[in-house]
C-alpha positions as CSV (number, residue, x, y, z in Angstrom):
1,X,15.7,-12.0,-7.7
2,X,12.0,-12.6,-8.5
3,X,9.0,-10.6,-9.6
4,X,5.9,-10.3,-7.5
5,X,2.2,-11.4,-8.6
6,X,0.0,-8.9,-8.5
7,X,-3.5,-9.8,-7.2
8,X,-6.4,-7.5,-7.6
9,X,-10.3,-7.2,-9.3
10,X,-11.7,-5.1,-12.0
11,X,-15.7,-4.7,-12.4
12,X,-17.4,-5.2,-15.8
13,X,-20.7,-2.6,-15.3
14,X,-19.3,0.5,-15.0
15,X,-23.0,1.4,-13.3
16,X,-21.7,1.4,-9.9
17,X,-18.8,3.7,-11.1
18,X,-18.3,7.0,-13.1
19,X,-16.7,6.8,-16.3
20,X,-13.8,8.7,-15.1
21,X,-12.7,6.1,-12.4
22,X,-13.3,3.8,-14.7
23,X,-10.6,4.7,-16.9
24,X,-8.3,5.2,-14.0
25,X,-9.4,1.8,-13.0
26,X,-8.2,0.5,-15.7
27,X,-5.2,2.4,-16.9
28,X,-3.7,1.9,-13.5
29,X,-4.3,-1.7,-14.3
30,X,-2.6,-1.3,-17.5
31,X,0.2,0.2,-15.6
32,X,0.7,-2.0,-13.5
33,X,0.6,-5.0,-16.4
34,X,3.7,-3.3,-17.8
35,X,5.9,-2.8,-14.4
36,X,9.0,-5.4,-14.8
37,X,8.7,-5.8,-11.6
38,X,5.2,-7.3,-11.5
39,X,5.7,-10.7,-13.6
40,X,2.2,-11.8,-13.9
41,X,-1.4,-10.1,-12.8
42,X,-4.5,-12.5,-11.5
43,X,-7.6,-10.3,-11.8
44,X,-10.7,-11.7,-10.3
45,X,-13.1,-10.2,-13.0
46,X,-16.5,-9.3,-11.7
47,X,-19.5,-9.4,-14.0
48,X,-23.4,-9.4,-13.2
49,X,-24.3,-9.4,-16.6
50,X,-26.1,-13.2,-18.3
51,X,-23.0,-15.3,-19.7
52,X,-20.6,-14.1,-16.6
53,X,-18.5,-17.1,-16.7
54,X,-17.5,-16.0,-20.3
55,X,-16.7,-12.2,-18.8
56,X,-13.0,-12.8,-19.0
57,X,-13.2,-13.1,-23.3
58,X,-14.7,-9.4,-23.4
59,X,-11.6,-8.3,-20.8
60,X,-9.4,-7.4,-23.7
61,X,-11.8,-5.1,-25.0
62,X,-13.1,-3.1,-21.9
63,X,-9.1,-2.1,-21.3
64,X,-8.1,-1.4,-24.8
65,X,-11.4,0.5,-24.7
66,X,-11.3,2.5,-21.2
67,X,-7.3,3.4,-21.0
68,X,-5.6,6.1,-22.7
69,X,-2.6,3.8,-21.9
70,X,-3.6,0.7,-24.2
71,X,-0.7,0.7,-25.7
72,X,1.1,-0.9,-22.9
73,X,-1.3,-4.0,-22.7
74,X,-0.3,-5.6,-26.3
75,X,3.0,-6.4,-24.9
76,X,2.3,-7.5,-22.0
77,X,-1.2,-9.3,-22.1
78,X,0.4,-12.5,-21.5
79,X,1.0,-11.8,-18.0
80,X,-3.3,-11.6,-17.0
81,X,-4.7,-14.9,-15.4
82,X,-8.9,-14.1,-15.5
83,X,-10.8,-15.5,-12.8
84,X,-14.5,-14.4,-13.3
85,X,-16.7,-14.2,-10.3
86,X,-20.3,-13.1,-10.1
87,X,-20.2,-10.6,-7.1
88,X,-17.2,-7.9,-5.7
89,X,-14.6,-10.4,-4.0
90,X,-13.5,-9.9,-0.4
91,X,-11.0,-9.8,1.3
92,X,-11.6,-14.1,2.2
93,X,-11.8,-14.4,-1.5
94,X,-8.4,-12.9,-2.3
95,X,-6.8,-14.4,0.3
96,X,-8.3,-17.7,-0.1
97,X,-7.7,-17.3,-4.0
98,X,-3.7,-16.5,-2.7
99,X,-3.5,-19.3,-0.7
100,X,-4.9,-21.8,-3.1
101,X,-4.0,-20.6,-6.4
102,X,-0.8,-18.6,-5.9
103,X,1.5,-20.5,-3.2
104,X,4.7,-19.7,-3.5
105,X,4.6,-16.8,-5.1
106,X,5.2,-13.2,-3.8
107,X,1.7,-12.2,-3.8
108,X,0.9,-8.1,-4.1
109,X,-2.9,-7.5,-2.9
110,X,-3.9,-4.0,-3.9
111,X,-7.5,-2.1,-5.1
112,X,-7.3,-1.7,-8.6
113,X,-6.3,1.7,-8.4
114,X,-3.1,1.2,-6.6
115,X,-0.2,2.2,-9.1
116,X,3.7,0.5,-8.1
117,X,7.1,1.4,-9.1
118,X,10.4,-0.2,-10.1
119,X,10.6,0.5,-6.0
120,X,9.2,-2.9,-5.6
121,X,12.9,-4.1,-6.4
122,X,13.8,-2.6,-2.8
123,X,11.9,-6.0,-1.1
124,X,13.8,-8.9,-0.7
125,X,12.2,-12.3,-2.8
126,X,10.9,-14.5,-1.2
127,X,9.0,-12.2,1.5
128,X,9.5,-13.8,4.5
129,X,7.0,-16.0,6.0
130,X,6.8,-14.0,9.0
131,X,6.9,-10.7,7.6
132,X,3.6,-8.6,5.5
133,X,4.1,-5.5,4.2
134,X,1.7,-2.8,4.0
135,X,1.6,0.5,1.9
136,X,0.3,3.4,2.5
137,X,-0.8,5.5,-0.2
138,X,1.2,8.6,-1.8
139,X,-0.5,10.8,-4.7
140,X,1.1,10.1,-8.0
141,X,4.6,11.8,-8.6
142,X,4.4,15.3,-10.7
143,X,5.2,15.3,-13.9
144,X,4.5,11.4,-14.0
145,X,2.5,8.5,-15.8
146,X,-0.9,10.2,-14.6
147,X,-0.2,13.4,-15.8
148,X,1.2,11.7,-19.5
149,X,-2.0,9.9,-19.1
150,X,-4.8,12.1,-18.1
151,X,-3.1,15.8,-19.2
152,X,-3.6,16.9,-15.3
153,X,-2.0,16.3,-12.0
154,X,-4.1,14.2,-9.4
155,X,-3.6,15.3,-5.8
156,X,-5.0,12.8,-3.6
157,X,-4.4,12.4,0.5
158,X,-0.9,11.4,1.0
159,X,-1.8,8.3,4.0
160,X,2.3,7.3,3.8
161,X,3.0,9.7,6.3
162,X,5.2,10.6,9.4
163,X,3.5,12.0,12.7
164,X,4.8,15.5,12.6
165,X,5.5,17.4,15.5
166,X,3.2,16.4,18.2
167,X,0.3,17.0,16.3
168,X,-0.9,13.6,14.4
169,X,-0.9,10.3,16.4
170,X,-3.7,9.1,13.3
171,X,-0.7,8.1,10.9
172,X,-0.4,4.1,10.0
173,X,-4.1,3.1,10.1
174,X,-5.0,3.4,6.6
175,X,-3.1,1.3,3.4
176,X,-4.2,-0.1,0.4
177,X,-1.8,-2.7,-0.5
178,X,-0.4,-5.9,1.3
179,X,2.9,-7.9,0.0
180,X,3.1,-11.3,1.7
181,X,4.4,-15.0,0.7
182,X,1.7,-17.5,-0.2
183,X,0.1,-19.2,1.0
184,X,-1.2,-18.8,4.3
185,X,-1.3,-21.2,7.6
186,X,-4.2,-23.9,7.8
187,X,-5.1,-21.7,10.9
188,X,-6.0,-18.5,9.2
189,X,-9.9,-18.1,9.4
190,X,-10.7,-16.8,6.1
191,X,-14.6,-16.8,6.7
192,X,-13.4,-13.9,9.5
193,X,-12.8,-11.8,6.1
194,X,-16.0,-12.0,4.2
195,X,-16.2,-8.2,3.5
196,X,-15.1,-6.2,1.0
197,X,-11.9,-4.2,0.7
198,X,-13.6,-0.8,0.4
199,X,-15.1,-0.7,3.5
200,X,-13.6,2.0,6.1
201,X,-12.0,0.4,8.4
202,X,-11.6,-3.1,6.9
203,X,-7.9,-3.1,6.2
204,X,-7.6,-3.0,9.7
205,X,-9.4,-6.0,10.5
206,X,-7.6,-7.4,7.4
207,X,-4.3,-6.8,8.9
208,X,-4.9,-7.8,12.3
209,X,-6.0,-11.5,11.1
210,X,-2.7,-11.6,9.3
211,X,-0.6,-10.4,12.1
212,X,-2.5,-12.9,14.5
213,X,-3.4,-15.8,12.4
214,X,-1.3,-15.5,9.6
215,X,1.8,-15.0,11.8
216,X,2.9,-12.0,9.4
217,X,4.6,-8.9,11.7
218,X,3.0,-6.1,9.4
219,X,5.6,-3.7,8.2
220,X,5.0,-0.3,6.5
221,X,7.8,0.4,3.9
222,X,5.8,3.0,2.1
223,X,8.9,5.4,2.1
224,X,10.6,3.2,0.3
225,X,8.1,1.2,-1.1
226,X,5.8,3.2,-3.5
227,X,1.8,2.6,-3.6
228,X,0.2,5.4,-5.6
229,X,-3.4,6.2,-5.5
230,X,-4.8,6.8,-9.0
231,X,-8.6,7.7,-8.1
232,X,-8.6,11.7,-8.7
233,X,-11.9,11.2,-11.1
234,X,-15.4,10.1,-10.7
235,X,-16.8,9.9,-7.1
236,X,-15.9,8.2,-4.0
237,X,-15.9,4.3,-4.2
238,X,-15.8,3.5,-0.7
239,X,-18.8,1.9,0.7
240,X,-20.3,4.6,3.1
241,X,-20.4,1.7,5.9
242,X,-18.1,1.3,9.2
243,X,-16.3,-2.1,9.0
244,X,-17.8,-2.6,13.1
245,X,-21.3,-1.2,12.7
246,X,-21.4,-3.8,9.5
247,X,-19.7,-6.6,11.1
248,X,-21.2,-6.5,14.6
249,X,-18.3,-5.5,17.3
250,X,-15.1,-5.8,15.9
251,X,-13.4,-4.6,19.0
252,X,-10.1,-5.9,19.6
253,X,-10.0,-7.2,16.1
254,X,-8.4,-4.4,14.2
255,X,-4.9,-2.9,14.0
256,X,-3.6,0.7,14.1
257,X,-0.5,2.4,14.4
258,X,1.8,0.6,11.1
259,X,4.0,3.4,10.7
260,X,6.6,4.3,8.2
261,X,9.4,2.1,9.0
262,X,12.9,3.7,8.5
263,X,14.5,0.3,8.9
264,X,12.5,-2.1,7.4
265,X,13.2,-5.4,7.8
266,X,12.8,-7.6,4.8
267,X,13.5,-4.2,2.8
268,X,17.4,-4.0,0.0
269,X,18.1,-0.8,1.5
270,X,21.0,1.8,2.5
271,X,20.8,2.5,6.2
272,X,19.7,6.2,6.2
273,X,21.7,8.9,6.9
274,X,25.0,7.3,5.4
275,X,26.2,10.6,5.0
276,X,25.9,12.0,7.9
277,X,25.6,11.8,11.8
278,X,23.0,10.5,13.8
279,X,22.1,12.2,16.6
280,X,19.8,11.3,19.6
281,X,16.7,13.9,20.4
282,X,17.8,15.7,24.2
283,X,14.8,15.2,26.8
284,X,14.2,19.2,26.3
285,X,13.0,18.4,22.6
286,X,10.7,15.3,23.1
287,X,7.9,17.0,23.9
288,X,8.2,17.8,20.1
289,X,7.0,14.8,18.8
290,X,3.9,11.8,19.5
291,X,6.7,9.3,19.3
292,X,9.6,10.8,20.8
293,X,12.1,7.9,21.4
294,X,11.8,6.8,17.6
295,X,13.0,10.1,16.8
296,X,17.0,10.4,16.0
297,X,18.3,13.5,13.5
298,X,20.9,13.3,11.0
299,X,22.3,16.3,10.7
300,X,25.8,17.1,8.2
301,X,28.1,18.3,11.4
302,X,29.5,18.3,14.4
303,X,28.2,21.9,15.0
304,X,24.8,21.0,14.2
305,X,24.8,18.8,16.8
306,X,25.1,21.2,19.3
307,X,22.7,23.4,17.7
308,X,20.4,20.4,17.3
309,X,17.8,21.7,20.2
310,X,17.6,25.2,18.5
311,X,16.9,23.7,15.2
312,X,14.0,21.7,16.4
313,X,12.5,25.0,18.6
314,X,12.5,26.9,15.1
315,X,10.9,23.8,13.5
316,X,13.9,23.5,10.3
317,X,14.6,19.9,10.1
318,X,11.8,18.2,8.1
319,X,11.8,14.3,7.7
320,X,14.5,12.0,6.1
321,X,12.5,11.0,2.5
322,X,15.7,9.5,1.5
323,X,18.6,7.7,2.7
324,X,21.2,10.1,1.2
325,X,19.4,13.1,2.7
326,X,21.4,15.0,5.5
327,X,19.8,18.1,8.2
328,X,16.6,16.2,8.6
329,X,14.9,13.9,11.0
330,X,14.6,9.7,11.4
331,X,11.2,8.2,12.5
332,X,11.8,4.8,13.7
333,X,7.8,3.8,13.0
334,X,9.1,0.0,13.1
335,X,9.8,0.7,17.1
336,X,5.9,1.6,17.5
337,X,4.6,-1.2,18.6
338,X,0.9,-2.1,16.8
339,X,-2.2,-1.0,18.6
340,X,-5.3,-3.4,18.6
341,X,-8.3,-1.8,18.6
C-alpha cells in the first residue's frame, strides 16, 4: 500500500484572517504533516508581501510560530514541497498544479483546515482512474487532537450526514476534500475552474467538471473516510459570494446529491452489518424516509424482523456508523444517483 499526497495552500498575511484561524490553519497543517498516512504535503504558499518568491524560506517560522502543535513539524518537515504563488490559488490552479506536478500520485485536495485520520488506510492505492472521492465534513472527535491542542472542544456543522427520516433531502451538496489519481484527461477544461475553493457553492461546480470531464464517478466515503473541520475560531472564511451570481449562470454545471455511501467502491472495508441480518424496509414504512429504496435495516434477530415496522413508527433504529453495529439502519447513498443543477 501507498500514502497519499496531500495538496493544499496556507496564506502568509494573516490580515484577511483572525489570529485564531490562523493557528488552526496551521496546526491542522501541522497535523496533517505528521499523519503516516499522508507521505508528503505540497502547499502552494501565498504571499502578497515584496520578495514573494522567497515566501517559502520564512514557512518554517510562521508554523513553528502559529501552532501549539510545533512539535510535530521537526520530524516531519521533510515531507513539505513549497510552491509560492502571489494570489489565493483556485481550484484550476490546484488541479492544474495535480495534473502537472503530481501524476501518479494519490492526490488529497482539501482547505487547509481539513484534518484526516489513519482512516485514509480504508481507500484502496492507486484510486481508480474512474473513481473521486469526496468528504464531507464531521466536527473533530471529543476528547481528540483539537481539544489536546486548543484546551476546548470545537463543534462545527457535521455536513457527513445521512437524510433522516423524511425530513432532509439537502445532505451530499457540501465537502471539503477530493481524493483522485493524477493526473487528469487532456480534456479537462481547467480555465472552467478559475475560482477559489471558498466560494459557496463552488465544490459543486468543482465536482461536476470532474465527474464530466475528468471521468471520475464522485463517491462520498465520509463514514468511513474521516475529513474533520478545524475552523471553530476567528470568523467565517468563506467569501460571502454565490459561485453562479460570480460566475454568470452556472446552471446545469454543478452537482448535488453525493451521499454517504455504505458501499463504497474503491473503499478496504467489511460489508456492514456482518453481524447481523439485513432486512428490506416494507412499503408501509417508506414513507419514512427521502430515499426510501436505499434504506435496508440490520437488526440482531429474527424477531426483530417482524417487529421491524413498529420499530421504525416509534423512531428507535438510528443509522449504521459502523460496520459491526447491529438494530440500526443502512443508507445506500451510492444508489442516489447525482443531481445536476
Amino acid at each position: 500500500s501507498g500514502g497519499f499526497t496531500l495538496l493544499t495552500s496556507l496564506y502568509m498575511d494573516a490580515s484577511g484572517l483572525s489570529q485564531g484561524h490562523t493557528d488552526e490553519l496551521v496546526s491542522a497543517f501541522i497535523v496533517n504533516l505528521a499523519n503516516p498516512n499522508i507521505w508528503s504535503v505540497h502547499v502552494l504558499f501565498e504571499s502578497n508581501t515584496s520578495g514573494g518568491a522567497n515566501a517559502c524560506g520564512r514557512l518554517p517560522r510562521l508554523l513553528r510560530e502559529h501552532s501549539f502543535a510545533s512539535s510535530l513539524y521537526e520530524p516531519h518537515a521533510h515531507k513539505i514541497t513549497c510552491v509560492p504563488v502571489r494570489q489565493q490559488p483556485t481550484y484550476g490552479d490546484f488541479f492544474r498544479y495535480a495534473s502537472s506536478s503530481l501524476a501518479n500520485h494519490d492526490v488529497i485536495l482539501a482547505n487547509t483546515d481539513i484534518v484526516f485520520d489513519r482512516t485514509l488506510a480504508l481507500l484502496k492505492h492507486p484510486v481508480d482512474l474512474n473513481v473521486a472521492h469526496v468528504l464531507s465534513v464531521l466536527s473533530p472527535p471529543y476528547n481528540g487532537q483539537y481539544k489536546q491542542i486548543f484546551g476546548k472542544e470545537c463543534q462545527i456543522t457535521n455536513r457527513c450526514e445521512i437524510p433522516v427520516w423524511s425530513a432532509s433531502t439537502s445532505t451530499g451538496g457540501s465537502w471539503d476534500a477530493y481524493i483522485f489519481r493524477a493526473p487528469l484527461p487532456h480534456s479537462f477544461n481547467f480555465t472552467d475552474l478559475d475560482f477559489v475553493m471558498n466560494i459557496n457553492g463552488a465544490e459543486n461546480l468543482a465536482g461536476f467538471q470532474l465527474e464530466t470531464q475528468g471521468g471520475r464517478q464522485l463517491s462520498n466515503p465520509c463514514l468511513q473516510v474521516h475529513a474533520f473541520h478545524w475552523h471553530c475560531t476567528g470568523g467565517k472564511m468563506h467569501n460571502k459570494t454565490r459561485i453562479s451570481s460570480a460566475f454568470g449562470s452556472a446552471k446545469g454545471r454543478a452537482v448535488m446529491r453525493v451521499l454517504p455511501c455504505y458501499d463504497c467502491p474503491g473503499a478496504l472495508q467489511k460489508p456492514y452489518c456482518f453481524n447481523g441480518l439485513v432486512a428490506d424496509i416494507s412499503n408501509s414504512s417508506k414513507h419514512f424516509f427521502p430515499y426510501p429504496d436505499t434504506v435496508k435495516a440490520c437488526l440482531s434477530s429474527h424477531s426483530d424482523v417482524q417487529q421491524l415496522d413498529a420499530l421504525l413508527q416509534e423512531r428507535k433504529l438510528g443509522w449504521c456508523r459502523t460496520p459491526a453495529k447491529v438494530d440500526c439502519l443502512i443508507n445506500h447513498g451510492e444508489w442516489v444517483p447525482h443531481v445536476y443543477v
